[in-house]
C-alpha positions, 0 to 999 in steps of 0.5 A: 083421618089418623086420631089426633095424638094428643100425648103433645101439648102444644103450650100457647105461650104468646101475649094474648088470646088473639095470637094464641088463636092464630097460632092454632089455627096455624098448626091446624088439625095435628094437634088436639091438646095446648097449655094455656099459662099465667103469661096470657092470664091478663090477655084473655087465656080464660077467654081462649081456653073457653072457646079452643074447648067448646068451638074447636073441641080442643083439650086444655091444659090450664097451667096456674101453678096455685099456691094458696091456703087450703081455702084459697085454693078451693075456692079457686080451683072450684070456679075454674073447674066451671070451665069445663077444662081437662087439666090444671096444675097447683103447687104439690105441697099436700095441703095444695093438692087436697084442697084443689081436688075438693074444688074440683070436685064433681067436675072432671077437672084434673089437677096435676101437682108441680114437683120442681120446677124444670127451670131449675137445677141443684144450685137454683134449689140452694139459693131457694133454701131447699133441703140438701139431697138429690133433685131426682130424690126430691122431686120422687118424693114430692110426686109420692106426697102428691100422689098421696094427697090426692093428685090425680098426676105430677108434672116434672122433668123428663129425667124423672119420670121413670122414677115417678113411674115406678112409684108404689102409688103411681099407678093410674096417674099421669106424668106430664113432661115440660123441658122437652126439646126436639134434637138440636133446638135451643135449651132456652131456660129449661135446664132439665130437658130431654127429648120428645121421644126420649120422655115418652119412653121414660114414662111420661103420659104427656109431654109439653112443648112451646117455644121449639114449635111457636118459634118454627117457620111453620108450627104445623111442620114442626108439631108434625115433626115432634109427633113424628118422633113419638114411639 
């Protein structure tokens, strides 16, 4: 049997833990790594993550996006980290990141610092009141200060990823890619997207990928096709 290819995350963006199962199950053994996100928090996502990791031997993306006090955070950040779960996102603001890495701490917990959400464009950043300049230069800049504060990899959009990649301290840390769309699926509400392909070949370590494959008339197909494209 193929080793499972686990540069796919499959996000399990479903109401509850029970359809999250369901979707699993469907897409079978092709797919070895899921995100599991604040939408199933209240619908038992601990719960799930706790057993696609330790019943189903899959890898798990938490994606919490903390944003707290240094303290806050650590402390949050040292009980998830009991769950023995592989990736987890906080905000990348350094204070956020180096807080997260000392609750993490002794566990292989790796936190991954959000640059700029890829739901977001230029005129989103000037409604936020965000520093003028380039989207490109400005999410390189906030993986540079994550990277400095101790990020262990940055989540940012596809278009950035070479950028990131090419980074002086960017060797040795991941790149996960949201916003990615296989050729012809709807945008939905990314507005910095690329291809699966396409996002690897930037320099991305991982790419994420929901809607394109939990909407499909079979998710096993469609993962299998996204997997397919992977260089």
């Amino acid at each position: 049997m193929a080793e499972t290819d686990n540069r796919l995350i499959v996000a399990l963006d479903v109401p509850d833990a029970l359809s999250g199962l369901n979707l699993v199950e469907q897409i079978g053994p092709a797919v070895g790594f899921y995100k599991i996100g604040l939408g199933m928090l209240t619908g038992g996502g601990l719960a799930l993550a706790n057993e696609l990791k330790q019943d189903h031997g899959k890898r798990i993306f938490l994606d919490m996006k903390l944003f707290d006090i240094g303290a806050t955070v650590e402390a949050a950040v040292r009980g998830l980290a009991q769950f023995d779960l592989d990736f987890l996102t906080v905000h990348g603001d350094p204070h956020v990141v180096a807080a997260a890495k000392e609750g993490a701490a002794g566990s292989d917990l790796k936190i991954l610092g959000v640059t700029v959400l890829t739901s977001l464009d230029r005129g989103d950043l000037d409604t936020c009141q965000i520093r003028a300049g380039d989207m490109a230069e400005i999410v390189c800049a906030r993986a540079e200060a994550a990277f400095d504060a101790g990020a262990d990899g940055v989540i940012a959009s596809p278009h950035e990823a070479a950028m990131i990649r090419a980074l002086p301290n960017a060797d040795g840390r991941l790149i996960v890619t949201p916003g990615v769309r296989p050729a012809g699926a709807a945008k939905g509400d990314q507005k910095r997207i690329a291809t699966p392909a396409s996002a690897i070949g930037a320099g991305a370590d991982h790419i994420v990928v929901g809607r394109p494959i939990w909407q499909a008339p079979s998710p096993s197909e469609a993962a299998q096709a996204i997997l397919a494209e992977l260089p």
